[in-house]
C-alpha positions in Angstrom: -16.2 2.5 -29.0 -16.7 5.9 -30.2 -20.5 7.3 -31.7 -21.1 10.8 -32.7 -24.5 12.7 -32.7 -25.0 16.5 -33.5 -27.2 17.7 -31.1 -28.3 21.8 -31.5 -29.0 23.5 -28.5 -31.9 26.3 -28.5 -31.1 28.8 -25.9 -34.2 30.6 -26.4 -36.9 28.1 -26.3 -34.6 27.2 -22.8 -35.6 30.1 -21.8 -38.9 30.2 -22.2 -39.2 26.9 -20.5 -37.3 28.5 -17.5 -39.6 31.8 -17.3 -43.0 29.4 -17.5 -41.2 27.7 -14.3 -40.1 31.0 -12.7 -43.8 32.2 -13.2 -45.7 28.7 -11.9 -43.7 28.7 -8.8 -43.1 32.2 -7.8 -38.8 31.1 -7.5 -36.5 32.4 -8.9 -33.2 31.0 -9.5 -29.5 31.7 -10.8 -28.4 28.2 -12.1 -30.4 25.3 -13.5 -29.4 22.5 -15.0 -30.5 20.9 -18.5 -29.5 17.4 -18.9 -29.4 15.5 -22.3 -29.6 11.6 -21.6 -28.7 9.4 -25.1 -30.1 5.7 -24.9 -27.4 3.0 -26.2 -28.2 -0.3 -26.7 -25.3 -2.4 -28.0 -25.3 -6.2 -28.5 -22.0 -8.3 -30.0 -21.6 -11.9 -30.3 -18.1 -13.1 -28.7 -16.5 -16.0 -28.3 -18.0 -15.8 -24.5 -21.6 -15.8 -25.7 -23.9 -13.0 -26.5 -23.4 -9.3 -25.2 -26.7 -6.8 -25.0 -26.0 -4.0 -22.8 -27.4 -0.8 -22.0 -25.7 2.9 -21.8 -27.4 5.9 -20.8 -24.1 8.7 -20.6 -25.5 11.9 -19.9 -24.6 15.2 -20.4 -25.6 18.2 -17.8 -25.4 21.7 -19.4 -25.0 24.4 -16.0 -27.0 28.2 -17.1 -25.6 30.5 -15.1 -27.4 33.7 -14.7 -29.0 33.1 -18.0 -32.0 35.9 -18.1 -29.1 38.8 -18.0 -27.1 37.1 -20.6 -24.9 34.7 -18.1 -22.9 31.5 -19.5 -22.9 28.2 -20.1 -20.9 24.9 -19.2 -20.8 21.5 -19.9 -20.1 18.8 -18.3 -20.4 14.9 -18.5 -21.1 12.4 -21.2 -18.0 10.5 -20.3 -19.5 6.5 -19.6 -17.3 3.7 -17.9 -18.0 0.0 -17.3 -16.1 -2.5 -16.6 -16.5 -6.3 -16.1 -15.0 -9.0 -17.5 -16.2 -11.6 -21.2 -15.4 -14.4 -19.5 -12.9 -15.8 -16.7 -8.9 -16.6 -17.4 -6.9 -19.6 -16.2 -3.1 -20.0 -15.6 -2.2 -23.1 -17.0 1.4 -24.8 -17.6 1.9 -26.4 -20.9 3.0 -30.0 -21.5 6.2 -29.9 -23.7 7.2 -34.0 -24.8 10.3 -35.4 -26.0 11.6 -38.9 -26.6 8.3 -39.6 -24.9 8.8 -37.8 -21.8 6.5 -35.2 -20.7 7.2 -32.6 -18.5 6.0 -28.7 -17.9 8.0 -25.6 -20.2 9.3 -24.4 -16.8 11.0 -27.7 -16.0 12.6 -28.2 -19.6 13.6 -24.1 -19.2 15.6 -24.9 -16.3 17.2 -28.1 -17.6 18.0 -26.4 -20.9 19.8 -24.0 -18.4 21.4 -26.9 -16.7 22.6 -28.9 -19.9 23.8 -25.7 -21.2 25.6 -24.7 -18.3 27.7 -28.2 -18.7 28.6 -28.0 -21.7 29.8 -24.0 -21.4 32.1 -25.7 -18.7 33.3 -28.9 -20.6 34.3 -26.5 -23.7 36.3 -24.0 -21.2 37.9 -26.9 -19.6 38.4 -28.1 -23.0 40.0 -24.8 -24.2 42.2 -24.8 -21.4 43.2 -28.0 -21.8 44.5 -27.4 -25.1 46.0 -24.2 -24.5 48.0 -25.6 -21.8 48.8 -28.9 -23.2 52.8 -28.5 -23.2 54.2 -29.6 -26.8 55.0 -32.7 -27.7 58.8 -33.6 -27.6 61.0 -34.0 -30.4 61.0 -37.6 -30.2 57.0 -38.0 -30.2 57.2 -35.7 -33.5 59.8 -38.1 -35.0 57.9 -41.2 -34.1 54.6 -39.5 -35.3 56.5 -38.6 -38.4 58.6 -41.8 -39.4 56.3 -44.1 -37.1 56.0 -46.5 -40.2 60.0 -46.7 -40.5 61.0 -46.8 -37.1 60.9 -50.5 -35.3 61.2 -50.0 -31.1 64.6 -52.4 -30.6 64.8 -54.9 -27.0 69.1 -54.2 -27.1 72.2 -53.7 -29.5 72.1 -56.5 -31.8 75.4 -59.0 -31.9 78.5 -58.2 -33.2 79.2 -61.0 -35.4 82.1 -59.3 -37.4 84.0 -55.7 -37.8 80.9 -52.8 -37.7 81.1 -49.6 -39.6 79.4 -46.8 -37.9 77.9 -43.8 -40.2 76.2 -40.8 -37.8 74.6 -39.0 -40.1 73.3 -35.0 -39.2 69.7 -35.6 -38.8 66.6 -37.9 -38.6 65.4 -37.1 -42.3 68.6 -38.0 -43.8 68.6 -41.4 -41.9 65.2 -41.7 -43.2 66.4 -41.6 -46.6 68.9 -44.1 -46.0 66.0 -46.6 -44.7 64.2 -45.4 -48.0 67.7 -46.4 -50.3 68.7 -49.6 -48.3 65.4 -50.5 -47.7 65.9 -51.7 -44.2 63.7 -50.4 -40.6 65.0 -47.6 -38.3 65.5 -49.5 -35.1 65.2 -47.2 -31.9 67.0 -48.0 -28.7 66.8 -45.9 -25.5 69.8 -45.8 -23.2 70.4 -43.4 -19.9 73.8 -41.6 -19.2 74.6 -38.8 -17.5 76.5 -35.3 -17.8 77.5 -32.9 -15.3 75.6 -34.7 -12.9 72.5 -34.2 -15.0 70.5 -37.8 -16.2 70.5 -37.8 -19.6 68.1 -40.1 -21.7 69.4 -41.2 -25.3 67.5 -41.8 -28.4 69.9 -43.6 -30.7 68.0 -44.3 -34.2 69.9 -46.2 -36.2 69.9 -48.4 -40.1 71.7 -51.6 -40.2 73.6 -52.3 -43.8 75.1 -55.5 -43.5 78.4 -54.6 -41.9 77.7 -50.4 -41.5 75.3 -48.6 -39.2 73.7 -45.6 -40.4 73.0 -43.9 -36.8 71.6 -40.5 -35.2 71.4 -39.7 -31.7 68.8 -37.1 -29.5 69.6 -36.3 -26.1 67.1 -35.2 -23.8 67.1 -34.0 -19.7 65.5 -36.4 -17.4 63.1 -34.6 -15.0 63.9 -34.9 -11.2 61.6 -35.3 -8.8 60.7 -32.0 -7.2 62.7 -30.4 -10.2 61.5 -28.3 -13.3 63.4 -29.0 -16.4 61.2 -26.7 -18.2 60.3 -27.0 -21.8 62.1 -30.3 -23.3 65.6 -29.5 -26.0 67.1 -31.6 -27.8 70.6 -31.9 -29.2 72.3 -33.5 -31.4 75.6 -35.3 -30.8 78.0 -37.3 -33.4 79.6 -40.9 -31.5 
């Protein structure tokens, strides 16, 4: 708060005052002090109750010398109290949810927690993904031609004189189960080369008397052994 109040000081009836002292007393002095004391009463109504309080701030004016011309100074008028409009309490708030109660501070720190799980469950998740090796050739067939292909128990019996077709790849067989309309039966069967196992994957159409057939070959991984990133190749019999 902040008042302002012109206030004119006369010097000369000062001094007057001061020479009627000088004279009663017989003293004579080279400082005296002249003090102007403003009475402030200020009353507000706060959410604490009603406030009526009294400030007296003064001011002290110092003459110096002031019969032979001298100086003056101020000083003062500067008023500080403090105290408090009431009295303040700490106290935790009740946060609910799915009709459980708990502090803010408690639900802070399992935010924290759920949000640290699921920073970890994405990067395992990322990772996972990134190194997730490819799926083979044959899973991308199956996925592909899964409604054509039916998974055979063995080499059906030769019941007369069988004319075998290999044709270049898995598409054009598909088109020969599209044209005959007849399954692509898949059969697995091991052999090896250079003392390397090899697993076959013979797809294959049955016409009457002609099979329409492709082959995939594909390493068999060792125990202990590496075979690196699955191949396949393809092979006319």
């Amino acid at each position: 708060m902040e008042i302002e109040e012109n206030y004119t000081l006369k010097i000369e009836e000062i001094k007057k005052i001061i020479q009627i002292i000088e004279e009663e007393t017989g003293i004579h002095a080279t400082k005296y002090f002249y003090k102007i004391i403003p009475h402030i009463q200020v009353e507000a109504s706060t959410n604490a109750g009603l406030i009526s309080e009294t400030y007296e701030p003064t001011m002290t004016i110092i003459l110096l010398n002031i019969k032979s011309g001298g100086y003056i100074n101020f000083a003062g008028l500067n008023y500080v109290r403090e105290g408090n409009l009431g009295y303040y309490r700490n106290r935790e708030v009740i946060w609910s949810l799915f009709g459980l109660s708990s502090t803010v501070r408690t639900m802070r720190y399992i935010s924290l927690i759920i949000i640290a799980c699921f920073s970890a469950s994405l990067i395992y998740a990322v990772k996972w993904v990134v190194t997730k090796p490819p799926p083979s050739p044959i899973e991308e067939i199956k996925k592909k031609y899964g409604d054509k292909i039916v998974e055979s128990c063995g080499t059906p019996n030769k019941q007369i004189k069988e004319i075998t077709i290999r044709v270049k790849s898995i598409e054009d067989l598909y088109k020969v189960s599209e044209e005959t309309i007849r399954p692509i039966l898949h059969e697995e069967a091991s052999s090896e080369n250079e003392g390397r196992k090899i697993k076959q994957h013979i797809f294959y159409v049955l016409d009457d008397n002609i099979r329409y057939e492709h082959i995939i070959e594909e390493p068999v991984a060792e125990k202990g052994k590496n075979i690196g990133k699955p191949h396949k190749s393809l092979k006319y019999l």
